[in-house]
C-alpha positions in Angstrom: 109.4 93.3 135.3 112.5 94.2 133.8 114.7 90.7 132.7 117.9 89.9 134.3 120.5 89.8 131.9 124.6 88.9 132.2 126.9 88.6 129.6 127.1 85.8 127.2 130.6 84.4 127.3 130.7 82.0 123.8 133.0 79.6 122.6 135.5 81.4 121.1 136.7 79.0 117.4 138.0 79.5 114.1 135.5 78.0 111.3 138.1 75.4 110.6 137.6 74.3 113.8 134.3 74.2 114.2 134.1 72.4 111.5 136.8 70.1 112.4 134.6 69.6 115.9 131.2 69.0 114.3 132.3 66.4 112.3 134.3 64.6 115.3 131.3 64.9 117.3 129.4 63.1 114.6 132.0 60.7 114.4 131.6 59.9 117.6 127.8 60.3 117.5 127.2 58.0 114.8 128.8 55.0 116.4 126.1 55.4 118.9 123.5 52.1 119.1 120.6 51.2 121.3 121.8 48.1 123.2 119.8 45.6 125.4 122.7 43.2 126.1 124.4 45.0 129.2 127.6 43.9 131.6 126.9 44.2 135.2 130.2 46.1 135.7 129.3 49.1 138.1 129.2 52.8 137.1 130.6 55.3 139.7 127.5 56.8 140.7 129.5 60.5 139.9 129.4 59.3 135.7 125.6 59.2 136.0 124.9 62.5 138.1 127.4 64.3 135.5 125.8 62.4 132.5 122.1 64.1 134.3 123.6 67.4 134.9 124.6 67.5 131.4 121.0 66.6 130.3 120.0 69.1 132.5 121.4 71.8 130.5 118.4 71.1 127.7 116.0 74.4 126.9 112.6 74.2 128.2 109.6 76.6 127.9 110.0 79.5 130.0 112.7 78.1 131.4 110.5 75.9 133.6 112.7 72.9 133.1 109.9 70.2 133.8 111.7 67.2 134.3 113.3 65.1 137.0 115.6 62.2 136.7 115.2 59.0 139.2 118.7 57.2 138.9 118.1 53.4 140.4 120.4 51.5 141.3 119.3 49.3 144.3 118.7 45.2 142.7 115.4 45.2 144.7 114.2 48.0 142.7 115.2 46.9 139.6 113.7 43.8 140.1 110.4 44.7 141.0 110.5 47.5 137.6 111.1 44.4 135.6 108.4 42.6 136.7 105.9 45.1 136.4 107.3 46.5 133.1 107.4 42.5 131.9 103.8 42.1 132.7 102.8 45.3 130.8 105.0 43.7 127.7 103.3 41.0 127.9 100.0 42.0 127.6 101.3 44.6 124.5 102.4 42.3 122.4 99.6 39.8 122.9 97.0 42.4 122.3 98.1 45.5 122.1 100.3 45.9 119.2 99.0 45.5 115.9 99.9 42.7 113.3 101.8 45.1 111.3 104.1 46.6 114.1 105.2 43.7 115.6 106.4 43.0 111.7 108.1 46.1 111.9 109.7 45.1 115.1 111.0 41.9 114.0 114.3 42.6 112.6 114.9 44.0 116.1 114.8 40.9 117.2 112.8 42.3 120.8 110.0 40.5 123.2 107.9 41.0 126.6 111.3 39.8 127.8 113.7 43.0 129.3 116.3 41.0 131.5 118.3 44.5 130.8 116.3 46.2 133.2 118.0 44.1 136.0 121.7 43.5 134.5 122.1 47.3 133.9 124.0 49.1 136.9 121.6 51.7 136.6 117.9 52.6 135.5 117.1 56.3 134.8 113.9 57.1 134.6 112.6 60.5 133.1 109.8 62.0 134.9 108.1 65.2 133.0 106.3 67.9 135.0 103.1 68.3 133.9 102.4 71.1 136.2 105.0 72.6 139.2 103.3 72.7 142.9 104.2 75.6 144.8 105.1 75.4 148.7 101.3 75.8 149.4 100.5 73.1 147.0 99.0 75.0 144.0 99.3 74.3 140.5 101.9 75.9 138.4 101.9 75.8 134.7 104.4 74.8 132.6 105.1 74.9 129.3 105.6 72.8 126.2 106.3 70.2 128.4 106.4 67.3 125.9 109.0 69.1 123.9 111.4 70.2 126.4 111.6 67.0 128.1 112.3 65.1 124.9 115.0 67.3 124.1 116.5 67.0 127.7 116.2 63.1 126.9 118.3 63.2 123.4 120.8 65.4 125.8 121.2 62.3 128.2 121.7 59.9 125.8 124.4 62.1 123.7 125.8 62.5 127.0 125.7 58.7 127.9 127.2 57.8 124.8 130.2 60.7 125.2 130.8 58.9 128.7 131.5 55.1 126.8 128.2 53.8 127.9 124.9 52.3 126.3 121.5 53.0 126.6 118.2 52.1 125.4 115.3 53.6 125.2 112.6 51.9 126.7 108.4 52.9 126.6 106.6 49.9 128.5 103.1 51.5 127.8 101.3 52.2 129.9 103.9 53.7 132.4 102.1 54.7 135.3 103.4 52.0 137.5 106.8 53.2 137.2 105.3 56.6 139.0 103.7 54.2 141.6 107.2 52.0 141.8 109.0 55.0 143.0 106.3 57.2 144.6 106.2 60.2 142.8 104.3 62.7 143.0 101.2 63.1 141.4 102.3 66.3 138.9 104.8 63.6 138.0 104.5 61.5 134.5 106.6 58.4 133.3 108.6 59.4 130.2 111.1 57.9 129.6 113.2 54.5 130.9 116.5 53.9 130.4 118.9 51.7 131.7 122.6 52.8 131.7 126.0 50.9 132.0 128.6 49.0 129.4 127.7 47.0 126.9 128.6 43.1 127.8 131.4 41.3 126.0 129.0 39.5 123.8 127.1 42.4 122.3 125.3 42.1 119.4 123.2 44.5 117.5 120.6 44.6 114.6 122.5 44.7 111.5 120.2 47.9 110.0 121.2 51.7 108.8 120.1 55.1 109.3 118.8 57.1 106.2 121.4 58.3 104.1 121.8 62.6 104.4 119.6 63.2 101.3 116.9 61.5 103.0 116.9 63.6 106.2 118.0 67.0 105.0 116.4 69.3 102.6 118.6 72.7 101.7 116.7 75.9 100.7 118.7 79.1 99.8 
């Protein structure tokens, strides 16, 4: 079969400018931290479907695009997510987690306890395809799942971040009760969970710093 092709129509910039807008958009970027102290101020329920349109822009394998987004915002729904993502927490760091990760974890200052997943206006929670289902119910592969979802996932936070808000990214493990929570179906796996909205008044964060440039990038040529 012969592709279908149209034009590409690229953003048209002058190298000073380009550079001009990489290094604004790391600017902005790098001010970017995970936060688990949220306001309950509301989000216009427009921000978060532009913020998952935008992530839906990500490549994917084939073009499959294997993911779906669940955007919660009902209290009843966040509650019971809590509780049941609590009760996994619990049971990781009394057994699950090893001596020398919760050591790791320490200077985060984190616990089993994730009142954030009820104070945030909104939870988004990233499904991945593992397979498609066709309209008669058989499998459909997809491809390089894992890898296309995670970079729809660093979309959606770039994008929560461009639109003033904060995020955290949170892996209660294992996840399948979020799947259950929300009925999916079964093609359906937990990813990712974040919740979305402002950070509260009294914010604070871990007083830590990313890896300096010569740490992270290696030139050749």
């Amino acid at each position: 079969m012969k592709p279908d092709y149209i034009s590409y129509e690229p953003i048209q910039m002058e190298e000073t400018e380009s550079s001009e807008k990489a290094e604004q958009f790391y600017q902005l970027m790098n001010k970017r931290r995970s936060i688990r102290h949220f306001s309950d101020k509301p989000v216009p329920q427009q921000t978060i479907e532009n913020i998952i349109k935008t992530a839906g822009t990500a490549p994917s394998g084939a073009n499959k695009q294997p993911w779906v987004f669940c955007a919660i915002q009902s209290k009843t729904l966040k509650h019971r997510i809590r509780n049941l993502a609590e009760k996994e927490e619990k049971i990781n760091y009394a057994s699950r987690m090893g001596d020398l990760w919760k050591k790791d974890l320490e200077k985060l200052g984190t616990d089993e306890n994730k009142p954030f997943l009820e104070i945030a206006p909104w939870l988004i929670i990233i499904m991945k395809k593992t397979y498609d289902l066709d309209a008669t119910g058989n499998r459909q592969k997809n491809y390089y799942v894992n890898e296309s979802v995670g970079i729809a996932a660093g979309i959606l936070i770039a994008s929560i971040h461009n639109a003033g808000l904060v995020t955290l990214t949170h892996t209660p493990s294992p996840m399948d009760f979020l799947a259950q929570a929300l009925n999916r179906p079964i093609n359906e796996k937990p990813y990712l969970l974040l919740p979305v909205g402002y950070a509260a008044d009294t914010a604070q964060i871990p007083n830590i710093q990313r890896k300096p440039i010569n740490e992270i990038i290696k030139y050749y040529g």
